[in-house]
Backbone as ProteinMPNN parsed JSONL, in Angstrom:
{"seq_chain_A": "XXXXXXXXXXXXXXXXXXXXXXXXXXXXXXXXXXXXXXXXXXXXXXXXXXXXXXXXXXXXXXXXXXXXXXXXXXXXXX", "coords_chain_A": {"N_chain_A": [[22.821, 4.105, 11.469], [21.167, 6.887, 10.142], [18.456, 8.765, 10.21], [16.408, 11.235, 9.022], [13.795, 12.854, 10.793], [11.309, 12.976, 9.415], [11.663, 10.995, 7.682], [12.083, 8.351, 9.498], [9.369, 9.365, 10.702], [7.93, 8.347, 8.6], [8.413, 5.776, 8.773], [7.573, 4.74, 10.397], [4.799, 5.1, 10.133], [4.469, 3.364, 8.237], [5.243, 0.721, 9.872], [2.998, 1.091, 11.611], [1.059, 0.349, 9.546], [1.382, -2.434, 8.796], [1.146, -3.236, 11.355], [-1.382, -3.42, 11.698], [-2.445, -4.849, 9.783], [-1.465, -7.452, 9.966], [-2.022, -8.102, 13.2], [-5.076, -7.168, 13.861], [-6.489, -7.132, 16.324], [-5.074, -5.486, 18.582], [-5.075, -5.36, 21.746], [-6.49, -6.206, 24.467], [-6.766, -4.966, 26.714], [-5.086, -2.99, 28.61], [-3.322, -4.188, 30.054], [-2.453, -6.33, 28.732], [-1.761, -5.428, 26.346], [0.401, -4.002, 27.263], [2.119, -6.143, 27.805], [2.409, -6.693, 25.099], [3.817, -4.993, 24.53], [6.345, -5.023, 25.724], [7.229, -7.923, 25.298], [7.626, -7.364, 22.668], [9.887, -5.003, 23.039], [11.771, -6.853, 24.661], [12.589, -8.294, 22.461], [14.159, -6.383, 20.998], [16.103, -5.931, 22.461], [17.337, -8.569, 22.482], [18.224, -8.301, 19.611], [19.927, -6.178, 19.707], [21.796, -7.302, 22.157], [22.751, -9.715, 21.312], [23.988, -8.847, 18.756], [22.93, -8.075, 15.972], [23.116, -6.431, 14.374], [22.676, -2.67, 12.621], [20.141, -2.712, 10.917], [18.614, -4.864, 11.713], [18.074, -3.764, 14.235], [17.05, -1.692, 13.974], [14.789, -2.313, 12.646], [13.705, -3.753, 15.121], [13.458, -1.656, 16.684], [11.464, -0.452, 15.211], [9.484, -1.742, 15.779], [8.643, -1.62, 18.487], [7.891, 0.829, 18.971], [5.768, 1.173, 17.173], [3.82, -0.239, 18.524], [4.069, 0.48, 20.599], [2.698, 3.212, 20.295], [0.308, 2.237, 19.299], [-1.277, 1.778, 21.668], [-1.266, 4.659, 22.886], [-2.676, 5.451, 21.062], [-4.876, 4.809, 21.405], [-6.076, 2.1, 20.55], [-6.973, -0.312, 22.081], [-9.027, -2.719, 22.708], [-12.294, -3.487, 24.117]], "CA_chain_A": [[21.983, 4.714, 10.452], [20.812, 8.222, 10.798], [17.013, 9.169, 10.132], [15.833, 12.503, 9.408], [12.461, 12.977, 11.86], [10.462, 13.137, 8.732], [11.788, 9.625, 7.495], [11.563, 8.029, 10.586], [7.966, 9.023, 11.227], [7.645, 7.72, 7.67], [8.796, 4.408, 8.146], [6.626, 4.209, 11.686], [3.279, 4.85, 9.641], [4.17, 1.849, 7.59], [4.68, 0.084, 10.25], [1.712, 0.608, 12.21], [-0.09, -0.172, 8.382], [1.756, -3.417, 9.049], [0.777, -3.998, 12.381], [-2.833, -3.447, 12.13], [-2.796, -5.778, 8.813], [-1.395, -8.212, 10.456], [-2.526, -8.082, 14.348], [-6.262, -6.336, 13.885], [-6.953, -7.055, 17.563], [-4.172, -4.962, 18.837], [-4.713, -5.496, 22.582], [-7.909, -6.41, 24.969], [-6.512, -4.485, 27.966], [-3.919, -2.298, 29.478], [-2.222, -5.279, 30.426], [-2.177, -7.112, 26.954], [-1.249, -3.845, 25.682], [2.229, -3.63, 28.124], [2.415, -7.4, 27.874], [2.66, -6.583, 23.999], [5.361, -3.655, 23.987], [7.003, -5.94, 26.674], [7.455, -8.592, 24.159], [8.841, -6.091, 21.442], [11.526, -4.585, 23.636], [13.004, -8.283, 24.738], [12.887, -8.993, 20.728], [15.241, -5.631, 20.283], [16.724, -6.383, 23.223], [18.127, -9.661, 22.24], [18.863, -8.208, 19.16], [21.361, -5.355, 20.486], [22.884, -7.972, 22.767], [23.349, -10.347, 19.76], [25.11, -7.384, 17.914], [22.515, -8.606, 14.705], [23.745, -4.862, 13.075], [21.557, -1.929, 12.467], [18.907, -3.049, 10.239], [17.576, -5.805, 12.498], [18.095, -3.075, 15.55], [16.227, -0.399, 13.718], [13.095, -3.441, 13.106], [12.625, -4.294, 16.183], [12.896, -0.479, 17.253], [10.196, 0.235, 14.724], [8.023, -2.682, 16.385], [8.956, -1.626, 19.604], [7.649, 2.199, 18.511], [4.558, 1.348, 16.701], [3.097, -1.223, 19.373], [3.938, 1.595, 21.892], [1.735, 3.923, 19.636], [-1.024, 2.173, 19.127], [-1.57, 2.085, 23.154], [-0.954, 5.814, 22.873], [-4.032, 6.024, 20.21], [-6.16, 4.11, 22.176], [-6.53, 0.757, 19.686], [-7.224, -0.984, 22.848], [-10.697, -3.14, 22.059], [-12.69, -3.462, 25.165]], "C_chain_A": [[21.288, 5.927, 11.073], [19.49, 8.46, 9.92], [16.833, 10.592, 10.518], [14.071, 12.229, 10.469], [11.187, 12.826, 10.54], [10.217, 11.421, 8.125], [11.859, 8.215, 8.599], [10.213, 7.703, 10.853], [6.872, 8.119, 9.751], [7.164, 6.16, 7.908], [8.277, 3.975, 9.488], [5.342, 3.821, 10.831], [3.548, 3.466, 8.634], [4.488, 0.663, 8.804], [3.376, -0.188, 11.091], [0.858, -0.001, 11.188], [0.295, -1.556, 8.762], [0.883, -4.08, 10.03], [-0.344, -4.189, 12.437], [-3.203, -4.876, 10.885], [-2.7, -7.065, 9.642], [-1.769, -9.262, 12.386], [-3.926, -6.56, 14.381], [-6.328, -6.234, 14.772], [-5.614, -6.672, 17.903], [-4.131, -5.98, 20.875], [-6.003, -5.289, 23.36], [-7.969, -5.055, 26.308], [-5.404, -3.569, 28.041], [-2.641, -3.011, 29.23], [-1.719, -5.872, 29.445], [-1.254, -6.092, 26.442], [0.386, -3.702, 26.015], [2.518, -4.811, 27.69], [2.988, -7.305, 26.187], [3.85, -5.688, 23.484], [6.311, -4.521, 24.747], [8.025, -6.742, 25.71], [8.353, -8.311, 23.04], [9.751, -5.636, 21.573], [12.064, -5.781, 24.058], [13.226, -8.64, 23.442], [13.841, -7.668, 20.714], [16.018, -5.53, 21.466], [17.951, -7.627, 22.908], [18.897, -8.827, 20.686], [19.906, -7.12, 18.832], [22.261, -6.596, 21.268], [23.236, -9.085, 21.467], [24.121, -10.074, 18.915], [24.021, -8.241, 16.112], [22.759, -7.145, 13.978], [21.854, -3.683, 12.993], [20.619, -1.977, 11.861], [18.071, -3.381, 11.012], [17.488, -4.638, 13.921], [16.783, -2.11, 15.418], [14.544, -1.291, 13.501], [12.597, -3.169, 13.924], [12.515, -3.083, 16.856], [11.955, 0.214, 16.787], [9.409, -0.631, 15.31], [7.778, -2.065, 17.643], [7.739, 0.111, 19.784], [5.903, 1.734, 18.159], [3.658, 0.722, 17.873], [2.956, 0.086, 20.392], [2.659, 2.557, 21.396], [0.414, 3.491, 19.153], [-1.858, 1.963, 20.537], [-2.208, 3.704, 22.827], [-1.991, 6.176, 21.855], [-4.941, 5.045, 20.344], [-6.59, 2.4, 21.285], [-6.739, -0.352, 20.656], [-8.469, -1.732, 22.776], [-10.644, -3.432, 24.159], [-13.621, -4.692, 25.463]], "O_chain_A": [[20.909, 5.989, 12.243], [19.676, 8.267, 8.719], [16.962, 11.125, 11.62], [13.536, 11.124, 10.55], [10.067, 12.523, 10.951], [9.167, 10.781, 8.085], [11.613, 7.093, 8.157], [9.737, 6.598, 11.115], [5.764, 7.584, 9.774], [6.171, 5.539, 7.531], [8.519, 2.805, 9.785], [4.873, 2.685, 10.75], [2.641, 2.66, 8.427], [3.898, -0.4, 8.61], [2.821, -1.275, 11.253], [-0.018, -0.783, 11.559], [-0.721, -2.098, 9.197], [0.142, -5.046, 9.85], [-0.699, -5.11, 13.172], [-4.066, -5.725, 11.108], [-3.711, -7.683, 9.975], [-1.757, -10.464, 12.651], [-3.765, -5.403, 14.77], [-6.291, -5.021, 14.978], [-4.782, -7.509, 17.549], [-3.394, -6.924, 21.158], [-6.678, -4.307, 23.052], [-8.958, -4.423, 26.679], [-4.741, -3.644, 27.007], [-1.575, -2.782, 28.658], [-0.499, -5.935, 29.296], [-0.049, -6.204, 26.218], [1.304, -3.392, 25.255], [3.468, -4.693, 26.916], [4.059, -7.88, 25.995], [4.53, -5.687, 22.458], [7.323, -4.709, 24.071], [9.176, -6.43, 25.407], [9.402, -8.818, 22.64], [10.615, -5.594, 20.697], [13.246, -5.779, 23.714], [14.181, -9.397, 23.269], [14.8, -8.121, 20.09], [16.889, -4.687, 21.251], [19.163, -7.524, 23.093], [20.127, -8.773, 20.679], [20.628, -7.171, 17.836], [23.424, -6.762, 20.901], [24.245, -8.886, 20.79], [24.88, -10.847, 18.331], [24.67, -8.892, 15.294], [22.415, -7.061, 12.799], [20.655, -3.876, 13.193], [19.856, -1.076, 12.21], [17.028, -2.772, 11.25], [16.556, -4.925, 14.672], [15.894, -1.829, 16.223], [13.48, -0.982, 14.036], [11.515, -2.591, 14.03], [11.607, -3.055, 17.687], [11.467, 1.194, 17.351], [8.278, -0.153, 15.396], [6.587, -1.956, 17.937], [6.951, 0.269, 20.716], [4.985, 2.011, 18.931], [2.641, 1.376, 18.107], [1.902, 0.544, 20.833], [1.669, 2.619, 22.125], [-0.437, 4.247, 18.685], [-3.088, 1.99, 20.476], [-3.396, 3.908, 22.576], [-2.198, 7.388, 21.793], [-5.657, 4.553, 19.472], [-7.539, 1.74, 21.709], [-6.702, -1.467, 20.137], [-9.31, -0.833, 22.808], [-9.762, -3.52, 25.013], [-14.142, -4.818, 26.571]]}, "name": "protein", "num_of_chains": 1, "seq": "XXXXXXXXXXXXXXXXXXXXXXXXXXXXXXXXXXXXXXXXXXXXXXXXXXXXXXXXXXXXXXXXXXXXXXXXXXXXXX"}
């Protein structure tokens, strides 16, 4: 599946709306924080080696994306 850059960054901002709905406390630390993108890349990990097809690939590469980005805009609680 091919994504223009515009639809793409689309379909990130819904998921970060996602992620924050559902995980408010993003991440206490640094470490939580990696420990959390960590997590997200062995979930699209398994599902590339699985061969689960591009839908489930492109998921867990939007989880994989947004988790990274909310590091990257500081949602770190202290």
């Amino acid at each position: 599946m091919k994504l223009t850059q515009e639809q793409a960054f689309a379909m990130l901002a819904n998921r970060l709306e996602h992620a924050r709905r559902e995980h408010p406390v993003f991440a206490t630390n640094e470490l939580d924080a990696y420990s959390a993108i960590s997590g997200e890349t062995r979930e699209l990990e398994w599902a590339i080696c699985a061969n689960e097809g591009p839908s489930r690939i492109l998921d867990e590469a939007l989880d994989v994306a947004a988790t990274a980005m909310r590091l990257v805009m500081g949602e770190v609680q202290d």
